[in-house]
C-alpha positions as CSV (number, residue, x, y, z in Angstrom):
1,X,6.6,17.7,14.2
2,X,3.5,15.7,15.3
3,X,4.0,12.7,17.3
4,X,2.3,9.5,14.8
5,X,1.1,7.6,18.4
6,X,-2.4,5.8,17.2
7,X,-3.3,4.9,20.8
8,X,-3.1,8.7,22.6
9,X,-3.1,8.5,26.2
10,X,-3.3,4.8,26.3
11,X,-1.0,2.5,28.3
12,X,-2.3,-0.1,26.1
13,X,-1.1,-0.6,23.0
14,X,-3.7,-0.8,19.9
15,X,-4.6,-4.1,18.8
16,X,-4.8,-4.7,14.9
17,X,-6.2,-7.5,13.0
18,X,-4.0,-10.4,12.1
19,X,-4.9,-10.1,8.4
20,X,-3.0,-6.4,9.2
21,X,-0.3,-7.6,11.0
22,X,0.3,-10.5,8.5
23,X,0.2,-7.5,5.6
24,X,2.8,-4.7,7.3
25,X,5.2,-7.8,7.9
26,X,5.2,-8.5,4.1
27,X,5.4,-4.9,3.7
28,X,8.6,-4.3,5.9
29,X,10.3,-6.6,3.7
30,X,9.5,-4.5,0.5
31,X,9.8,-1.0,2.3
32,X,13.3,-1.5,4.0
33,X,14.6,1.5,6.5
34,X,15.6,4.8,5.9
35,X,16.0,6.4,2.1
36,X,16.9,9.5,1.1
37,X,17.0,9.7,-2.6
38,X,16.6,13.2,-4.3
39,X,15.3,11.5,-7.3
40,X,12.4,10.0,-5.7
41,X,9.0,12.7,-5.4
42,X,8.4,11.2,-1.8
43,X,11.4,12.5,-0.1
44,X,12.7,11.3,2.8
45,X,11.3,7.9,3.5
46,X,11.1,5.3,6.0
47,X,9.5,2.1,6.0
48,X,7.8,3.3,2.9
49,X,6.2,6.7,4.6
50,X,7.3,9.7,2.6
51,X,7.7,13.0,4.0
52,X,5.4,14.2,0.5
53,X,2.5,12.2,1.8
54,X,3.2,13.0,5.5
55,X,5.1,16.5,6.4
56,X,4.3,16.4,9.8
57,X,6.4,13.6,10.8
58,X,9.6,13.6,11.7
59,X,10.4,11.0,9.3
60,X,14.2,9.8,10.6
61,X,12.7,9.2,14.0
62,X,10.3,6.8,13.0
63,X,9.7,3.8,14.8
64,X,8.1,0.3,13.2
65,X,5.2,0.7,15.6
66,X,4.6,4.3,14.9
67,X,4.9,3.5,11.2
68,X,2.3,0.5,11.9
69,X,-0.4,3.0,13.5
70,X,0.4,5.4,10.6
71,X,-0.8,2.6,7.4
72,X,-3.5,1.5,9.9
73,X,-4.6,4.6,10.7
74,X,-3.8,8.1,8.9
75,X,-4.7,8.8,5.5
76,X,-1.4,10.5,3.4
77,X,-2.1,14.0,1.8
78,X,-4.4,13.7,-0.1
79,X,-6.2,10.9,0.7
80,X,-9.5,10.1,2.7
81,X,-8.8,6.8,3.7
82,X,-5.6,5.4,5.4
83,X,-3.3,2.7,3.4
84,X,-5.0,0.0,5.2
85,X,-8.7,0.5,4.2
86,X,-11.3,-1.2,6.6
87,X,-12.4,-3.4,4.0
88,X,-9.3,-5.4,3.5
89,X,-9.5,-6.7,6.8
90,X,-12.6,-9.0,5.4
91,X,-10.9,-10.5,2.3
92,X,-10.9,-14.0,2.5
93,X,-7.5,-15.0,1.5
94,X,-4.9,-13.3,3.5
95,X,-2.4,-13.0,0.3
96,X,-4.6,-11.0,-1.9
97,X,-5.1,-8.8,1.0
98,X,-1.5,-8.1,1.8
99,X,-0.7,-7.5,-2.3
100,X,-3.6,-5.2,-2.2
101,X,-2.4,-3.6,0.6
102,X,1.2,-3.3,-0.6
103,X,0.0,-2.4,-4.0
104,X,-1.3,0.4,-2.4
105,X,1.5,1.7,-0.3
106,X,3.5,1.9,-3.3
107,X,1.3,3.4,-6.0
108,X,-1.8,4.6,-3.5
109,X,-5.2,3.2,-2.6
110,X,-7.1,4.8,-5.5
111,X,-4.8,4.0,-7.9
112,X,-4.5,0.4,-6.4
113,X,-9.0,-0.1,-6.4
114,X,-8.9,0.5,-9.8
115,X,-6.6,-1.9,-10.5
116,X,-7.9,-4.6,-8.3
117,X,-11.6,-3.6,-10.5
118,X,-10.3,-4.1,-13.8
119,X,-8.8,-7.1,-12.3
120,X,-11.6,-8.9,-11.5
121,X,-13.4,-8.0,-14.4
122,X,-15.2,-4.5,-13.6
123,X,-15.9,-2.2,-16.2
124,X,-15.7,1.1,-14.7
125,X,-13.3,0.9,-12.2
126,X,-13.5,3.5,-9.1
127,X,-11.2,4.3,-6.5
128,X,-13.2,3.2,-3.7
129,X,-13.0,-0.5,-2.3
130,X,-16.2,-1.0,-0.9
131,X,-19.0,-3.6,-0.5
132,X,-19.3,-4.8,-4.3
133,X,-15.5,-5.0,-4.9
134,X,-15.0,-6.8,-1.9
135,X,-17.2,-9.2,-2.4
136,X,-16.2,-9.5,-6.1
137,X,-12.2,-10.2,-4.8
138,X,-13.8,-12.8,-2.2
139,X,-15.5,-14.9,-5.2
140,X,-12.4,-14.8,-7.1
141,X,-9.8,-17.5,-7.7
142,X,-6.8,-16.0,-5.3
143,X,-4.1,-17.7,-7.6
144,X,-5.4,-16.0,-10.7
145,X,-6.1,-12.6,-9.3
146,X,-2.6,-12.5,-7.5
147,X,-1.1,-13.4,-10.8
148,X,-3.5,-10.6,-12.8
149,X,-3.0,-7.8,-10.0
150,X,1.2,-8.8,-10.7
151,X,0.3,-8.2,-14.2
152,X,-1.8,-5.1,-14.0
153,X,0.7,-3.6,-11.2
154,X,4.0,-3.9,-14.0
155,X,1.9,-2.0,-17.0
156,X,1.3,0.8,-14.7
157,X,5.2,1.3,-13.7
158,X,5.5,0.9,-17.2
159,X,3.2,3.7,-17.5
160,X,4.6,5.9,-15.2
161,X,8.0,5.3,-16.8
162,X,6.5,6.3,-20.2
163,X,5.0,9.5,-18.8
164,X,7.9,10.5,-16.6
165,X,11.1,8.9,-17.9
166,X,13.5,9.9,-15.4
167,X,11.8,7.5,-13.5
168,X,13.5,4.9,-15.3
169,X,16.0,4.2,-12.6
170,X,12.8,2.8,-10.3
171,X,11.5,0.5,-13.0
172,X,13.3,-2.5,-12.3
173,X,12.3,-2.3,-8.8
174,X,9.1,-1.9,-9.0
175,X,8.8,-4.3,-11.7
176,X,10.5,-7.0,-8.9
177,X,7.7,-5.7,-6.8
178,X,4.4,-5.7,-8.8
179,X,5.3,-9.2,-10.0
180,X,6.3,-10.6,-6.2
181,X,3.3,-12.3,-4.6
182,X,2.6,-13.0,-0.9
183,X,3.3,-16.5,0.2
């Protein structure tokens, strides 16, 4: 198993933006500890890292800072971009940043930008959260978008429950979570 260290050889520890820091707090809260349910696709888990996304960690042993560098830092299988993109670091109001970045721990980033798109009113929504989105999110009202991303969030598990129903036993929790917003 690879060791998840983000800072190497360091003696120092990495620094990460407060907006971050702020955002893998709230996350904690949603992710818990360690979860091993057979039902679930991700595997083992902890702090919301899944053996599916990651198979090179030893996913038992992992501590809250290694699991910090890891959403900073690594992209999950599959994915070119970590959980935390760079971009959320520059949204304006520190809630929509940290539902955005929950949002995308729990259903992933691309699923999450399109989301966020069709939330603030674009019309063909990509997975990439770049310049355009970001400074579409910055000009929006954070009440309203935290209450449409909530919204948005729910008719996707809803989708996924359609789709897959065994997932049923999930629904209730992630409809507690795509409707919980950031204080």
């Amino acid at each position: 198993m690879i060791s998840p260290s983000p800072g190497g050889d360091s003696i120092y520890p990495p620094t990460y933006p407060p907006t971050f820091e702020a955002a893998f707090g709230y996350l904690i809260q949603n992710e818990g500890g360690l979860a091993s349910d057979s039902a679930d696709s991700g595997g083992v888990t902890k702090y919301g890292i899944t053996r599916a996304e990651f198979p090179d960690i030893d996913i038992p042993s992992l501590t809250l800072d290694q699991a910090r560098s890891i959403y900073y830092s690594r992209p999950p299988k599959g994915s070119p971009l970590p959980f935390w993109v760079p971009n959320y670091s520059l949204i304006r109001d520190a809630r929509v940043a940290t539902k955005i970045f929950d949002m995308a721990v729990n259903m992933g980033p691309g699923t999450t930008h399109e989301i966020v798109q069709l939330s603030v009113g674009m019309r063909n929504p990509t997975q990439v959260f770049g310049a355009i989105t970001l400074g579409i999110v910055n000009k929006a009202d954070p009440a309203s978008l935290l209450d449409e991303l909530a919204a948005r969030a729910a008719v996707h598990y809803g989708e996924i429950v359609a789709e897959y129903p065994k997932d049923i036993r999930f629904l209730l929790g992630w409809m507690r979570r795509a409707t919980k917003v950031p204080r």
